[in-house]
FINU-867894 format. One record per residue (C-alpha): residue number from 1; residue in one letter; x, y, z. Coordinates in steps of 0.2 Angstrom, whole numbers, always signed. Example, Ala and Ser with C-alpha at 12.3 -4.5 7.8 and 13.67 -1.06 7.14 Angstrom:
FINU-867894
@n->1 | res->a | u->+62 | v->-22 | w->+39 .
@n->2 | res->s | u->+68 | v->-5 | w->+36 .
//
This chain:
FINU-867894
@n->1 | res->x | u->-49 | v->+99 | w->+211 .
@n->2 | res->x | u->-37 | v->+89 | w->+218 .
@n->3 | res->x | u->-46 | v->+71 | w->+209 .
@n->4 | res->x | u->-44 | v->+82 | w->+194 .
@n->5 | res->x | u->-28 | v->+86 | w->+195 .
@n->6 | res->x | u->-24 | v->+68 | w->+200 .
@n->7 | res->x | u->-33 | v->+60 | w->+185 .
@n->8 | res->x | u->-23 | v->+72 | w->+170 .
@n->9 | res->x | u->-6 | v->+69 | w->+182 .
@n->10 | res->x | u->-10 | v->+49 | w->+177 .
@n->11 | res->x | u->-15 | v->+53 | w->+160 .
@n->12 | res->x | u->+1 | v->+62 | w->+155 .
@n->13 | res->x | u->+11 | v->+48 | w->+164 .
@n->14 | res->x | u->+1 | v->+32 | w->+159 .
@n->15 | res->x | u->+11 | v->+31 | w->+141 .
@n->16 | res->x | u->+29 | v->+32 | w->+153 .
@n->17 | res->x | u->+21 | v->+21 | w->+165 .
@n->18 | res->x | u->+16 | v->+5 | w->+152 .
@n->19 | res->x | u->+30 | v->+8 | w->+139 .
@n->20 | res->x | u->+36 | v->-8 | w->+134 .
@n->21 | res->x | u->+54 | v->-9 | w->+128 .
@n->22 | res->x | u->+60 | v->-24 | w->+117 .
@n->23 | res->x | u->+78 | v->-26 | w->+111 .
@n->24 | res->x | u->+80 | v->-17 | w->+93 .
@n->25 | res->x | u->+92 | v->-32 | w->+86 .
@n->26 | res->x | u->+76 | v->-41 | w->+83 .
@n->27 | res->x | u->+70 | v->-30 | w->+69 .
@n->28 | res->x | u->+86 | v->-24 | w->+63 .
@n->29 | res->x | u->+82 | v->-36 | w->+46 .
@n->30 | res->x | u->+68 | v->-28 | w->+43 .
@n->31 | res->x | u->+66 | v->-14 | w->+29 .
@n->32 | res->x | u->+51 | v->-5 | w->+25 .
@n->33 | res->x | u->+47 | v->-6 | w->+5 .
@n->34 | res->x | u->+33 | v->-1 | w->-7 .
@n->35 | res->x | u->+23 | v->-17 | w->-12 .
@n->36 | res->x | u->+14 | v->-8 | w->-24 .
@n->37 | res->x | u->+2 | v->-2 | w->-36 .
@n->38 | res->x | u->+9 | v->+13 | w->-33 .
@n->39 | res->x | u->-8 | v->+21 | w->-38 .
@n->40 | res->x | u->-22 | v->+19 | w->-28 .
@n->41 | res->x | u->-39 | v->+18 | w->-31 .
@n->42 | res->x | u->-55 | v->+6 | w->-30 .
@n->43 | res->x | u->-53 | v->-11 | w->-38 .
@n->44 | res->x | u->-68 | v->-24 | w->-46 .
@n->45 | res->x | u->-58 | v->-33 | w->-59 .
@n->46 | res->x | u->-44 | v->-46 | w->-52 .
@n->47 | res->x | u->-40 | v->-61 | w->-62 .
@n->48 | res->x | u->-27 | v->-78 | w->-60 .
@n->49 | res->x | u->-19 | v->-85 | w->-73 .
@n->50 | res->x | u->-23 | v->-105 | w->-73 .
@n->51 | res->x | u->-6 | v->-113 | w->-72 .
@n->52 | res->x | u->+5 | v->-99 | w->-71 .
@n->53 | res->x | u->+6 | v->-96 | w->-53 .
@n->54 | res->x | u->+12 | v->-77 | w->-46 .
@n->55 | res->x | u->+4 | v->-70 | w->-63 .
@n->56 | res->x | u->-11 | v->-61 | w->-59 .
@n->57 | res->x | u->-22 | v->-43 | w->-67 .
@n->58 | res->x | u->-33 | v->-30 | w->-59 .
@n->59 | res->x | u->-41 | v->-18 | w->-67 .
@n->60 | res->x | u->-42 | v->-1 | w->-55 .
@n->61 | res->x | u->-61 | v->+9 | w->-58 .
@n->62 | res->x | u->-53 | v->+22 | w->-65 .
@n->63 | res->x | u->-31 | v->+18 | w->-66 .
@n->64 | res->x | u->-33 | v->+4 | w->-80 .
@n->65 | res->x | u->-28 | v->-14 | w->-82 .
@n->66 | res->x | u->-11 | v->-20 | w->-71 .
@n->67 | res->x | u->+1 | v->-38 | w->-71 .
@n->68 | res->x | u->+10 | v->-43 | w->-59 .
@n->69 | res->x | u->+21 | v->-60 | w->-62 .
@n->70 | res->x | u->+28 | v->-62 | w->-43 .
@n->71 | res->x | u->+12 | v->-63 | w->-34 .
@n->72 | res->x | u->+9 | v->-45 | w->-32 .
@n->73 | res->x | u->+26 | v->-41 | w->-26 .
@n->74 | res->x | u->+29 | v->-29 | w->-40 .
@n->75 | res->x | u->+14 | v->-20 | w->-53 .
@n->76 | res->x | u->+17 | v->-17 | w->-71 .
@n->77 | res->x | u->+4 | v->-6 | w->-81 .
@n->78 | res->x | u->-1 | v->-12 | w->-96 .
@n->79 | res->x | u->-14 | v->+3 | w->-100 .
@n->80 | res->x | u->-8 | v->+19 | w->-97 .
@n->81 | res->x | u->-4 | v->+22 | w->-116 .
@n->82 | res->x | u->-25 | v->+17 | w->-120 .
@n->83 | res->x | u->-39 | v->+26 | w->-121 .
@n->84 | res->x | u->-47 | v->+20 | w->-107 .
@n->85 | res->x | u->-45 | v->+15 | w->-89 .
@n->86 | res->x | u->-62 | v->+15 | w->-80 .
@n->87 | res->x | u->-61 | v->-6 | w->-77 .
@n->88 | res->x | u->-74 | v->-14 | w->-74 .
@n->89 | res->x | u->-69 | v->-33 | w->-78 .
@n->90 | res->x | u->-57 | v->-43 | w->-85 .
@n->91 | res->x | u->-53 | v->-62 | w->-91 .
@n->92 | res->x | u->-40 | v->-72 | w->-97 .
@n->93 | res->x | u->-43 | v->-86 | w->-110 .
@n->94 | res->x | u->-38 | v->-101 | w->-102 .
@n->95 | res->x | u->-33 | v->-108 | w->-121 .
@n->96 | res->x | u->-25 | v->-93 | w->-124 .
@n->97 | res->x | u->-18 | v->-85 | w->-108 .
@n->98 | res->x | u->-10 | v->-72 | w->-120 .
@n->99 | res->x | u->-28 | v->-66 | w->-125 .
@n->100 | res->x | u->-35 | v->-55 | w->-111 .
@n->101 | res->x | u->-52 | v->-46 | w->-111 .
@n->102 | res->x | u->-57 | v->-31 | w->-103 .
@n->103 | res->x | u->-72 | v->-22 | w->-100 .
@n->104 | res->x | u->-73 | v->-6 | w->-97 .
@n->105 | res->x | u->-85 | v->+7 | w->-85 .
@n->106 | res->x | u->-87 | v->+0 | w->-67 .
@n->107 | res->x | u->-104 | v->-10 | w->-62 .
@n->108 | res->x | u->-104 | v->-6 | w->-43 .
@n->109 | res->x | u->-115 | v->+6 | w->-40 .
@n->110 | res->x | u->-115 | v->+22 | w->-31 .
@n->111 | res->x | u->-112 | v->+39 | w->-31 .
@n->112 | res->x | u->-96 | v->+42 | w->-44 .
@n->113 | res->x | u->-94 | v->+28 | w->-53 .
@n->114 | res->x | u->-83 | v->+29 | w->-68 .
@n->115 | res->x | u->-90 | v->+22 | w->-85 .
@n->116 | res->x | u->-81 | v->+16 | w->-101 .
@n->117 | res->x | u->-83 | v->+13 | w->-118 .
@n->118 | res->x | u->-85 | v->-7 | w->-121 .
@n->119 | res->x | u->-74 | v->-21 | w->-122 .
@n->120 | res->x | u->-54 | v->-20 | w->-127 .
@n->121 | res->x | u->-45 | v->-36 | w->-129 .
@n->122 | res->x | u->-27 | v->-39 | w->-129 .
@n->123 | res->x | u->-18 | v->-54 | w->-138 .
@n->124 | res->x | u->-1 | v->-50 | w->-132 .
@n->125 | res->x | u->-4 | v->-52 | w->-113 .
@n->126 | res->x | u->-7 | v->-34 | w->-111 .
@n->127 | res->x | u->+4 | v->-24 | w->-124 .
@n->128 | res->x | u->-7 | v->-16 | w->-135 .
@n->129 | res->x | u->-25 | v->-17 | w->-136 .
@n->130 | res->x | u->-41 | v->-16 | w->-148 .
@n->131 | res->x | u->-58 | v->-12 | w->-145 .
@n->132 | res->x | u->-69 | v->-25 | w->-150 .
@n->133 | res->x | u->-86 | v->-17 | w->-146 .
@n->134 | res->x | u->-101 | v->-14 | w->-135 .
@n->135 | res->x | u->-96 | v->+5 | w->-137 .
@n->136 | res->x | u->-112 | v->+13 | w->-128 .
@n->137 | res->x | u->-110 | v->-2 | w->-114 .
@n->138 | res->x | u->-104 | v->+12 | w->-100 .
@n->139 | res->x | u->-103 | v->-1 | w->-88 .
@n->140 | res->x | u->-98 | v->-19 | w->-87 .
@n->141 | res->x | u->-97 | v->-31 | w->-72 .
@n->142 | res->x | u->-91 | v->-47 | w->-79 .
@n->143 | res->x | u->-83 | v->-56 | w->-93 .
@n->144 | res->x | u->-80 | v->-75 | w->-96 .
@n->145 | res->x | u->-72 | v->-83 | w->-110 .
@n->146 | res->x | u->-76 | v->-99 | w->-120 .
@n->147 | res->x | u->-64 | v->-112 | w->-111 .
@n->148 | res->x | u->-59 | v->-120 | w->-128 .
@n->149 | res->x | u->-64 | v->-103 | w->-141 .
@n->150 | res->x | u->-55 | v->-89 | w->-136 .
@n->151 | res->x | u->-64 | v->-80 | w->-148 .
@n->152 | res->x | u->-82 | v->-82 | w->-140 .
@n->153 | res->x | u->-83 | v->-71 | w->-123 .
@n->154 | res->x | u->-98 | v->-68 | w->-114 .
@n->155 | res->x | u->-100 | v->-51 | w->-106 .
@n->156 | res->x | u->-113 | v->-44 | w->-90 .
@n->157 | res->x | u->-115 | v->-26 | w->-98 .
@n->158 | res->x | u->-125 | v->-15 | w->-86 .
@n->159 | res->x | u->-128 | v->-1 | w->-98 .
@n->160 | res->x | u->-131 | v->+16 | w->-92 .
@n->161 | res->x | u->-131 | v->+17 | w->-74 .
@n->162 | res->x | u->-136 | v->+35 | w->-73 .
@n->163 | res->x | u->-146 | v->+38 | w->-87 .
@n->164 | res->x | u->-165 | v->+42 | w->-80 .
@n->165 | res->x | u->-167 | v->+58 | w->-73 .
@n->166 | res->x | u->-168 | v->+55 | w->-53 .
@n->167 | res->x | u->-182 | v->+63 | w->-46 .
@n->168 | res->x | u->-182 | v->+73 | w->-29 .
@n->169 | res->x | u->-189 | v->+65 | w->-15 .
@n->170 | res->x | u->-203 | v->+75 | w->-5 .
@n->171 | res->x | u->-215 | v->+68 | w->+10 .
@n->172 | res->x | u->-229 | v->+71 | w->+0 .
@n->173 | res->x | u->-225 | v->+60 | w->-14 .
@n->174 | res->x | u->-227 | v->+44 | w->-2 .
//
């Protein structure tokens, strides 16, 4: 009883005990701040921009297509208006870094994925945007562009992730 009572005595104490103290001046500089997205979520699209460093897009599985010009220090959105935002993939044309492509529906399997409705391409970095096909895509994991044709883009189009009925697993069908 007493090695019990000795044993929660130290556990209560131990934090007083070991506490470390440190002189506050050296972090009166520092300020907490939100570096943003301010929306969270899973993300399979992320792109540079060659030649323009601090600008950079993600596209979130299911929050859309975001830009960032000071290396991620702050996000601007650039889909909320669309009728999408299940991102999958994105590319920037190195001859045009203005014409960005994105493909939408996420291609990492699991349990809830989101899926989309084909490609949307921008050509003014990000401010509106047009579908440009593979409507009945549902999911695509990768997009590259013609290094010289911005016009000729390659996509990895999974298709329909779910589509075939999953059947039950019993013992006796092994």
């Amino acid at each position: 009883m007493l090695r019990r009572f000795a044993v929660l005595v130290f556990i209560l104490l131990a934090p007083a005990l070991f506490a470390q103290t440190y002189n506050q001046a050296l972090f009166s500089g520092m300020k907490w701040r939100g570096i943003g997205p301010y929306r969270g979520g899973r993300v399979l699209a992320v792109t540079g921009v060659s030649g323009e460093p601090g600008v950079y897009y993600f596209g979130a599985v299911a929050g859309g297509v975001w830009k960032t010009t000071n290396s991620g220090a702050t996000w601007k959105p650039l889909t909320d208006k669309e009728p999408f935002d299940s991102i999958g993939a994105i590319a920037v044309a190195d001859s045009d870094h203005n014409m960005i492509y994105a493909g939408t529906g996420e291609a990492c399997i699991r349990g809830n994925i989101t899926y989309g409705t084909g490609v949307y391409k921008s050509v003014d970095s990000g401010r509106s945007w047009t579908h440009v096909g593979l409507t009945d895509s549902r999911h695509i994991g990768a997009i590259i562009v013609h290094p010289t044709n911005p016009s000729i883009v390659y996509v990895a189009a999974f298709g329909h992730a779910l589509r075939f009925q999953r059947r039950a697993w019993h013992p006796s069908h092994h």
